[in-house]
C-alpha positions in Angstrom: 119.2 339.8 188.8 120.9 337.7 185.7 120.2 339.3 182.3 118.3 337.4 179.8 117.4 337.3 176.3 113.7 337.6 176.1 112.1 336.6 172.9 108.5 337.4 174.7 109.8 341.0 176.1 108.9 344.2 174.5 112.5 345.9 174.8 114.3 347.7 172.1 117.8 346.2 171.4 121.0 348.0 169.7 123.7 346.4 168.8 127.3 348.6 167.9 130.0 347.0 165.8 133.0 348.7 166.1 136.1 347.4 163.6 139.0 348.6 165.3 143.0 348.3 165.5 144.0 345.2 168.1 145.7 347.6 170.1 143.0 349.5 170.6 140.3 346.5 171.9 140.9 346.6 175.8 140.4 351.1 175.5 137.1 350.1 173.2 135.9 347.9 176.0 137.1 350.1 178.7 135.0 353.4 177.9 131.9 351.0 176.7 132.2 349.2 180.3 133.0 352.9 182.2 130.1 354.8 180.5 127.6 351.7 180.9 128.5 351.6 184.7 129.0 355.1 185.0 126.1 356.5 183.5 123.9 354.5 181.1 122.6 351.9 184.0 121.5 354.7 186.2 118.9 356.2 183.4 115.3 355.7 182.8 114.8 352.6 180.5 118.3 351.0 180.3 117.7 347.6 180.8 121.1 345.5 180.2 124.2 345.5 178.0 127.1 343.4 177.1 130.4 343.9 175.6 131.4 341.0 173.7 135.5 341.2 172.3 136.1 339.6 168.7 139.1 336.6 169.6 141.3 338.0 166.7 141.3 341.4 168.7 139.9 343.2 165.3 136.1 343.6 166.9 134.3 344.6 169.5 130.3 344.4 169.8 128.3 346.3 172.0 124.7 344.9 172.6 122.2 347.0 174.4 118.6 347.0 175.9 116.2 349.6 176.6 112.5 349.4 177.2 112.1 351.7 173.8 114.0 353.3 171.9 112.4 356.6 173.1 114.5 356.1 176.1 117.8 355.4 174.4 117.3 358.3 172.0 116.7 360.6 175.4 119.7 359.3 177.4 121.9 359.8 173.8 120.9 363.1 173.8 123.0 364.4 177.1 126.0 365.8 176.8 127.8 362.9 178.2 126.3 360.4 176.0 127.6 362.6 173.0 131.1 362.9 175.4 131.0 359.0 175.3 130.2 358.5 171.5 133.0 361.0 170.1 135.1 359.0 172.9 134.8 356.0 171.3 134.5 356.7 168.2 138.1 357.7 167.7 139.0 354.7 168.9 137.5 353.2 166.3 137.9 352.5 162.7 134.4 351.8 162.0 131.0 351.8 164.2 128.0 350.2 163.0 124.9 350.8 165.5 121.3 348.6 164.2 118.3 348.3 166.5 116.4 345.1 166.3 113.8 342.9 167.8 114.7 339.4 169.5 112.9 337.2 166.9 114.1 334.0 168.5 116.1 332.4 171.9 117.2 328.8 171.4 117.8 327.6 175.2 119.5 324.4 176.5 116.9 321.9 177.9 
């Protein structure tokens, strides 16, 4: 099934911002891709995510869909979530996680 961006969809969205070294981009994307594939997918109310990598190397952004946020807060409880988080998180310099709400899609006609 191809993911979409749902303006009409109740789902819960969180995007993550990590600022990061250059050198450390491909291991940021790495352990985001491994841990979505891995374990996030398989869990009740993941819906999609996306890894997107910043062209200057100094960002990566994480963006996230689960049917509410009750569900992400359950799967981010587990021990491996928490694994995954402290993972990443030294690879990072910063992390910024917001939820939000698709207000608006804009689609070719």
């Amino acid at each position: 099934m191809k993911t979409e961006i749902d303006d009409s969809a109740d789902i819960f969205t969180l995007i993550n911002s990590f600022r990061k070294s250059p050198e450390n981009q491909g291991k940021v994307v790495e352990s985001l891709r491994r841990f979505t594939e891995d374990f996030a997918r398989s869990r009740s109310g993941f819906v999609a995510a996306a890894v997107h990598a910043s062209t200057d190397g100094s960002r990566v952004v994480n963006y996230v869909q689960w049917r509410s946020a009750d569900d992400l807060r359950s799967m981010l409880a587990m021990p491996e979530a928490q694994s995954h988080i402290a993972e990443v998180g030294s690879l990072a310099k910063a992390v910024d996680p917001v939820s939000y709400k698709v207000a608006f899609v804009g689609r070719s006609r």
